[in-house]
N, C-alpha and C positions, 0 to 999 in steps of 0.2 A: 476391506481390501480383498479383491480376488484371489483365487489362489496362483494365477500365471503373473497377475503383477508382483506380488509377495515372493514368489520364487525368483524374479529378475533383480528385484530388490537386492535378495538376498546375495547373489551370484556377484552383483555389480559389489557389495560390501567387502565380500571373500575376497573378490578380485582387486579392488584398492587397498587392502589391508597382503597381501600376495600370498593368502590363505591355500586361493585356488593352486598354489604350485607346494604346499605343503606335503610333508611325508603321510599317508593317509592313519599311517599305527599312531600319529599325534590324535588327529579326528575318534581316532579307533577308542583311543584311552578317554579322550573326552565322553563319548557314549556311555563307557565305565563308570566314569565318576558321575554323570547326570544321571545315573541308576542310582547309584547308591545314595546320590543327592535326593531323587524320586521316594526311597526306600523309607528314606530317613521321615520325609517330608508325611506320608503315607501314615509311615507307624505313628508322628504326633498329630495325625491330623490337623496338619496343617495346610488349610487350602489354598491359601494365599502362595505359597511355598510351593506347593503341587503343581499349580499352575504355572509356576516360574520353570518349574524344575522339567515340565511336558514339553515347554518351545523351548528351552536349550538342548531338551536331548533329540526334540524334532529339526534342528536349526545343525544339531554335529552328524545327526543323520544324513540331511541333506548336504552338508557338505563333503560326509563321507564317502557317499555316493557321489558325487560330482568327481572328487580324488581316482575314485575306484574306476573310471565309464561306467558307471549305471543312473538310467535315468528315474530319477526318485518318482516319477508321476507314476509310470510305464511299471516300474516293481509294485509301486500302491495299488492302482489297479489291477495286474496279475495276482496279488495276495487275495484282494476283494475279490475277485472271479473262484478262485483256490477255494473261498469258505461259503462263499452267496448261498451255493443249494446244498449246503453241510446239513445232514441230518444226527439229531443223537438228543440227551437228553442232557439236564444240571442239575447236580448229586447238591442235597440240603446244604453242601459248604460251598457252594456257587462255585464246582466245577466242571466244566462239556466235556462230555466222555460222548466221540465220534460213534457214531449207526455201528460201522464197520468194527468197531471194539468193544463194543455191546454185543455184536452178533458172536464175535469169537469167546466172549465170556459161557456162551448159552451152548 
């Protein structure tokens, strides 16, 4: 499934269920708990789990943003533009530490 069918999908869901007229802090908490559902999932290595826990927190995102007027596509790609020519390096505990925060270290 593409991602523009899978997005209408999901809107037309919201919208029969009257999701899309919802207070967005209900969306807001669900985010919340599919983190620490993620967290949980994560620390037992549970992949099956992981992958449940990745489209419910992608699935409250998108509808958090639909609540908020932001267009989940148009933020996804602003983000990817944001990091695309990010320079910097990943410190032995697989963490990116940015050019610009490297440079102010030296």
């Amino acid at each position: 499934m593409e991602y523009e069918e899978l997005i209408n999908r999901i809107h037309d869901w919201t919208h029969q269920r009257k999701i899309d007229q919802a207070d967005p802090r209900v969306e807001f908490m669900k985010m919340a708990e599919e983190l620490g559902e993620l967290s949980a999932a994560y620390n037992k290595q549970n992949h099956e789990r992981l992958v449940d826990s990745i489209g419910d927190l992608q699935i409250a995102l998108l509808i958090f943003s639909q609540l908020v007027g932001v267009d989940h596509k148009k933020a996804l790609t602003a983000a990817y533009r944001e990091i695309a020519d990010r320079q910097g390096e990943t410190t032995s505990a697989g963490v990116f530490i940015k050019q610009s925060d490297l440079e102010k270290k030296n």
